[in-house]
C-alpha positions in Angstrom: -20.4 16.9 -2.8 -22.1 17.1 0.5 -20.7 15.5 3.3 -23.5 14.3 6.5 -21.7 11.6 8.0 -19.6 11.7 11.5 -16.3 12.6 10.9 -14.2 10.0 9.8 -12.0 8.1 12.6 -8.6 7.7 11.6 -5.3 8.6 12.9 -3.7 12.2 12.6 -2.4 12.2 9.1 1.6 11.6 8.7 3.2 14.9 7.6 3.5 14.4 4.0 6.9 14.7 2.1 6.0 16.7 -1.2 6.4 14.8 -4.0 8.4 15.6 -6.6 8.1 15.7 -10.3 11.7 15.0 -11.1 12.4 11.2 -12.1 16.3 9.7 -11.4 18.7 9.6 -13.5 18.7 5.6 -13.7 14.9 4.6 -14.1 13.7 2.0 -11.8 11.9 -0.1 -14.3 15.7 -1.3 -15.3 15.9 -2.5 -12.2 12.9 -5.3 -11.7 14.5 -9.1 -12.0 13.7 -10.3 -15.4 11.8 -12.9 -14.2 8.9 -10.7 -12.5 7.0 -8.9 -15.7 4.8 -7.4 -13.1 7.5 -5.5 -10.8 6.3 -2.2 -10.6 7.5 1.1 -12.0 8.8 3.9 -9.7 10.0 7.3 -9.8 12.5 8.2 -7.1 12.0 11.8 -5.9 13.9 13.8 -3.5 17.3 15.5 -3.6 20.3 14.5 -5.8 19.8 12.7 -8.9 20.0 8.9 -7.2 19.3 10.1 -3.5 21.7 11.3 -1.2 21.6 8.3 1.2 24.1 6.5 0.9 26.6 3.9 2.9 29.9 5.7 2.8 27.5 9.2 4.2 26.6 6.9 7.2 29.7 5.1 8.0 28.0 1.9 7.0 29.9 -1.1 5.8 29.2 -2.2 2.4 27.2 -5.4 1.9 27.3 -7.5 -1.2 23.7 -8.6 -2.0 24.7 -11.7 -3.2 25.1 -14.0 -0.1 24.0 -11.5 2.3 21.5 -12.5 4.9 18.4 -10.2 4.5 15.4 -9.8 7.3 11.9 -9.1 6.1 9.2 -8.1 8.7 5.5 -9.0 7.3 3.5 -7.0 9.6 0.2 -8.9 8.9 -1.0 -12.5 8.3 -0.6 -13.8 4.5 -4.1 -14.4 4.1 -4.6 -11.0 2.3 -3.8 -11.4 -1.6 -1.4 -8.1 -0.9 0.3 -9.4 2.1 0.9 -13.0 0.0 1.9 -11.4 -3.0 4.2 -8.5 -0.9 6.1 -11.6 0.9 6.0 -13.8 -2.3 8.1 -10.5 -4.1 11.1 -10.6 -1.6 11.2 -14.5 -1.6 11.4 -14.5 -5.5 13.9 -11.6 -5.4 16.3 -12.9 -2.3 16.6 -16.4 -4.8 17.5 -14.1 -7.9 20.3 -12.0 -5.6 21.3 -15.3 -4.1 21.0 -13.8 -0.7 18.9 -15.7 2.4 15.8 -14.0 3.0 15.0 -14.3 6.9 11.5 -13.3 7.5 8.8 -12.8 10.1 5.1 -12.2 10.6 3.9 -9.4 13.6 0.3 -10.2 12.8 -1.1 -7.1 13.2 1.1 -6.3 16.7 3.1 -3.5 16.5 5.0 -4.9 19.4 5.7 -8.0 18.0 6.9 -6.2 14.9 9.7 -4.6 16.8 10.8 -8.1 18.9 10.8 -9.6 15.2 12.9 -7.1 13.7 15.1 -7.3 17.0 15.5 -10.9 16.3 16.8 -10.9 13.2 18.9 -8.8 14.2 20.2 -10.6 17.1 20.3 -13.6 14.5 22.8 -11.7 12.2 20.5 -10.3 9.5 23.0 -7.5 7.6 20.3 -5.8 5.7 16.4 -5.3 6.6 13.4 -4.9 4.6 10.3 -3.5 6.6 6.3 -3.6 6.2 5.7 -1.2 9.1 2.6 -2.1 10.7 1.8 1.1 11.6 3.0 5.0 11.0 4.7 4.7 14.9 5.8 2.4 17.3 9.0 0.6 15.7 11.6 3.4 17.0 12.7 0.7 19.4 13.6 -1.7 16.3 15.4 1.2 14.2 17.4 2.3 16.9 18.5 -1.0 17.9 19.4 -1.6 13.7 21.4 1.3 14.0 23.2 0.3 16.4 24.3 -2.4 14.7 24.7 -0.5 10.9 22.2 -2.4 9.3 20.3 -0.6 6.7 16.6 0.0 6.7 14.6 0.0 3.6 10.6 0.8 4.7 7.8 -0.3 2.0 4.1 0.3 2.0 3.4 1.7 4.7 5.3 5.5 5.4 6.5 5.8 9.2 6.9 8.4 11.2 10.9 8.8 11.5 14.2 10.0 10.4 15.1 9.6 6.6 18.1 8.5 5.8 19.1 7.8 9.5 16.5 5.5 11.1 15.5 4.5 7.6 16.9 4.8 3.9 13.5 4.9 2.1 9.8 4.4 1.7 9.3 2.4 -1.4 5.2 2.3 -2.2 2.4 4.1 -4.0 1.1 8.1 -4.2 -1.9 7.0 -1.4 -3.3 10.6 -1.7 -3.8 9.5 -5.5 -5.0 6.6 -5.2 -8.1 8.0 -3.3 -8.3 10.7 -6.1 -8.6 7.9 -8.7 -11.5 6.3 -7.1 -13.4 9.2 -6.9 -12.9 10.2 -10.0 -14.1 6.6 -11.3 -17.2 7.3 -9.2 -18.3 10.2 -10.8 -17.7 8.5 -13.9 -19.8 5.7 -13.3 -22.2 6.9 -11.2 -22.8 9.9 -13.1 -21.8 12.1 -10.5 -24.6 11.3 -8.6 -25.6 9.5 -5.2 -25.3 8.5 -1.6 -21.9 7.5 -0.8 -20.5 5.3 1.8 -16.7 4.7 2.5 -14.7 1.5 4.0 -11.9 3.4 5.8 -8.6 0.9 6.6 -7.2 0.7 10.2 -6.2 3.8 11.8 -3.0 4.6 13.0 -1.5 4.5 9.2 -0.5 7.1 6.4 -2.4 4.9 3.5 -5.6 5.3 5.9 -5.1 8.9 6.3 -3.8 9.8 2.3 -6.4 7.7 1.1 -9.3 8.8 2.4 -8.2 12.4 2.2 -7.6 12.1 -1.3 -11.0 10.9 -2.0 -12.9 13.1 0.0 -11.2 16.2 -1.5 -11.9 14.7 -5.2 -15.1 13.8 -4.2 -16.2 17.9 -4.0 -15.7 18.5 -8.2 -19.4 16.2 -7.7 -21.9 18.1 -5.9 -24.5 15.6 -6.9 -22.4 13.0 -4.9 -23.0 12.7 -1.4 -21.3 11.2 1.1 -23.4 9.5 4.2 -21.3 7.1 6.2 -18.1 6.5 6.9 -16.7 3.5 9.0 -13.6 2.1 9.4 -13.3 -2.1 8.1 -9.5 -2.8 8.7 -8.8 -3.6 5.4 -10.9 -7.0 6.4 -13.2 -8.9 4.3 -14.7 -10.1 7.5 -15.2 -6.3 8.8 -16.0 -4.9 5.6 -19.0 -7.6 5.1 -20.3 -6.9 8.4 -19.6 -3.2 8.7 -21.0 -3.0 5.1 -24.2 -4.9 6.3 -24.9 -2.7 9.6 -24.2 0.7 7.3 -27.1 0.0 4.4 -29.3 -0.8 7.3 -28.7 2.6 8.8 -28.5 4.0 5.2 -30.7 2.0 2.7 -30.2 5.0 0.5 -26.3 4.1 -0.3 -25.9 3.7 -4.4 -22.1 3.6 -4.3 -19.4 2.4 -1.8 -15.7 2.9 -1.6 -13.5 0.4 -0.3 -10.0 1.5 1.0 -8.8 -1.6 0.0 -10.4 -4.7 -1.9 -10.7 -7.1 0.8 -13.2 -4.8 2.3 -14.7 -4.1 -1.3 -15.4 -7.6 -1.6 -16.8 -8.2 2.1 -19.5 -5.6 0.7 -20.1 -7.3 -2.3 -21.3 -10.4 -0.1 -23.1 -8.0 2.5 -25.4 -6.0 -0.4 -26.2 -9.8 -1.8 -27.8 -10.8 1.3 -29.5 -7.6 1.5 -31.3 -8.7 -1.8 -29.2 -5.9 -3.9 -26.9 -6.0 -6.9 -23.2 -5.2 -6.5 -22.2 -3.7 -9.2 -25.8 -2.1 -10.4 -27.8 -1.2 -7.4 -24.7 -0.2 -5.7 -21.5 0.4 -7.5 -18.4 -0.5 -5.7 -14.7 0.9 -6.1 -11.7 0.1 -4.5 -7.5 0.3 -4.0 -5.3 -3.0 -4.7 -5.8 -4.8 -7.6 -6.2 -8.4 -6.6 -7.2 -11.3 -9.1 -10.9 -11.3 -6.9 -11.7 -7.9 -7.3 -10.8 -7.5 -11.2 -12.7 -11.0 -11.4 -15.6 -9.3 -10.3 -15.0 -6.5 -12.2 -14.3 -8.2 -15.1 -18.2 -10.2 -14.3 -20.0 -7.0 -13.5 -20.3 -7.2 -9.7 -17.6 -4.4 -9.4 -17.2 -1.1 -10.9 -13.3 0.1 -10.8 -10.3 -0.9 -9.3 -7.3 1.2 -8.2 -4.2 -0.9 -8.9 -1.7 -0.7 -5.5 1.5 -3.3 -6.7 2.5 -4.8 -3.6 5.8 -6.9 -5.6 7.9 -4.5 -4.0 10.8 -7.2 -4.0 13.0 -5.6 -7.4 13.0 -2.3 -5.9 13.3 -3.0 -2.0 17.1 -5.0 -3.2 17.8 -2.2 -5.7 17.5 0.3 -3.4 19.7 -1.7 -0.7 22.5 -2.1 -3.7 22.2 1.7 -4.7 23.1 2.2 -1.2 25.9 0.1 -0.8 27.8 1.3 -3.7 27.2 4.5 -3.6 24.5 5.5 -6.4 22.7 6.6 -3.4 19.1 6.2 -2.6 15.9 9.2 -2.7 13.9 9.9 0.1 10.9 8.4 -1.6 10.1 6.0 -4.2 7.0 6.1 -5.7 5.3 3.7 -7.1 3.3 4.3 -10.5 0.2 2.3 -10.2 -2.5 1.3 -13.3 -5.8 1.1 -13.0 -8.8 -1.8 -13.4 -12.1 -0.7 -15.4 -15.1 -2.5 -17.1 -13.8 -1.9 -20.2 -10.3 -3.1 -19.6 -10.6 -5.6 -16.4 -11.1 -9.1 -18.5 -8.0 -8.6 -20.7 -5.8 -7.2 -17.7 -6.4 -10.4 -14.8 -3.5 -11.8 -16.0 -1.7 -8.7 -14.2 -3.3 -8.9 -11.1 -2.3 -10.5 -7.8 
């Protein structure tokens, strides 16, 4: 793989916590309410068999689940299939703990974020449940949960703090992976040959940072693929449409895009339409989420191989929250084990995606 684009703009990457290959003793796909067939799998990893992190090591009081009043900070709109889904998950889950879920939107402000999560805290919230919108900034909002003992449980989205003291644990997927996965499905379809463009999400993030990294470094086992522009989309249909249309001006030669996400996957879908070319044939397109759009198109041709990320983080988020509370103790990390959409398998798996 030969690399002729600018260098890519994204944030300095988040020091990454080695993950580990040991599971925990009590697997986390027991612990995914009954009613939610599509909770995700996980493998805890860090030190001690459950995690070391645990209420009694804090001097935390313990909180039944059942009637407890939980906070959940959204950090963007629901308008995104993973951001409806993601808040969907802890509504579904608070009703099956019979706790009261209080939650909030930032909408993409990171200082909004922190007045939110300061709110619900001023409003009485005993346990918290966080989408950071970014890798820094909400310091302010752990320290002042802190203050009052309330127990942080991060998902998504890996920040840059304290384990098991400003937070308790990052529940979401290996990112790094996930942008190994795509490129691997690239060579695959594109037989390892091509002019490659690549949709990088918003900067200032860890799944920015691991994702693209991930790809680019998988991306080098295909000399014959070539990548030519890079450009980051938000993780916006909007921006992905439009940045995808400026880029195959600059760079009719593109046979193959990846999307950091699908939103922007399916914004270039539209964009190489109007520029009289076939998704899916003329340029093959591959992307991270796993929303019922993108295996649609899959599953119709338009779309070449999806990444599965499973935002129902709900099961896990309250597990972890109980584990902590009664002293099973929660890992540093739990990672999420995430399938993935092809031609072959995307019309008998829609049923799975969100």
């Amino acid at each position: 793989m030969r690399i002729t684009s600018t260098p890519v703009r994204v944030a300095t990457a988040v020091a990454a916590v080695a993950l580990l290959a040991s599971a925990c003793s009590s697997s986390n796909d027991d612990n995914a309410s009954d009613g939610n067939s599509n909770a995700p799998v996980a493998t805890s990893t860090g030190s001690g068999s459950g995690g070391d992190c645990t209420a009694e090591k804090l001097g935390y009081p313990k909180i039944d689940i059942k009637g407890a009043k939980v906070g959940f900070s959204q950090s963007e709109p629901e308008t995104a299939a993973f951001r409806i889904a993601e808040t969907q998950s802890m509504e579904d889950e608070a009703k099956a703990q019979g706790a009261t879920l209080i939650h909030t939107n930032a909408n993409s402000q990171i200082a909004k974020q922190v007045t939110d999560i300061q709110g619900m805290l001023n409003q009485g919230v005993q346990l918290l449940i966080v989408a950071p919108l970014n890798s820094d900034g909400l310091q302010p909002a752990f320290d002042a949960a802190k203050a009052k003992k309330v127990p942080v449980v991060t998902v998504d989205r890996l920040v840059n703090a304290k384990v098991c003291d400003d937070y308790l644990t990052f529940i979401g997927s290996d990112f790094v992976s996930q942008g190994k996965r795509a490129a691997d499905a690239m060579i695959k379809q594109t037989g390892g040959t091509g002019k490659v463009a690549i949709l990088l999400g918003s900067s200032g993030n860890n799944v920015t940072t691991d994702r693209t990294s991930g790809f680019v470094d998988q991306l080098k086992t295909a000399p014959g693929l070539e990548i030519v522009a890079q450009q980051t989309a938000n993780f916006a249909r909007t921006d992905g449409q439009t940045v995808t249309a400026s880029l195959l001006q600059a760079h009719p030669e593109i046979t193959a895009i990846y999307a950091e996400n699908d939103e922007m996957g399916i914004g270039a879908v539209s964009a190489i339409k109007a520029a009289g070319k076939k998704p899916g044939t003329d340029i093959k397109i591959f992307s991270i989420d796993g929303t019922k759009d993108a295996v649609q198109l899959l599953a119709d041709g338009q779309y070449n191989g999806v990444i599965e990320s499973n935002p129902r983080f709900g099961p896990l988020a309250f597990q972890a929250l109980k584990d902590f509370a009664d002293g099973t103790g929660v890992a540093p990390k739990i990672v999420i084990q995430d399938n993935e959409y092809t031609p072959e398998n995307a019309k008998d798996n829609l049923d799975k995606a969100f």
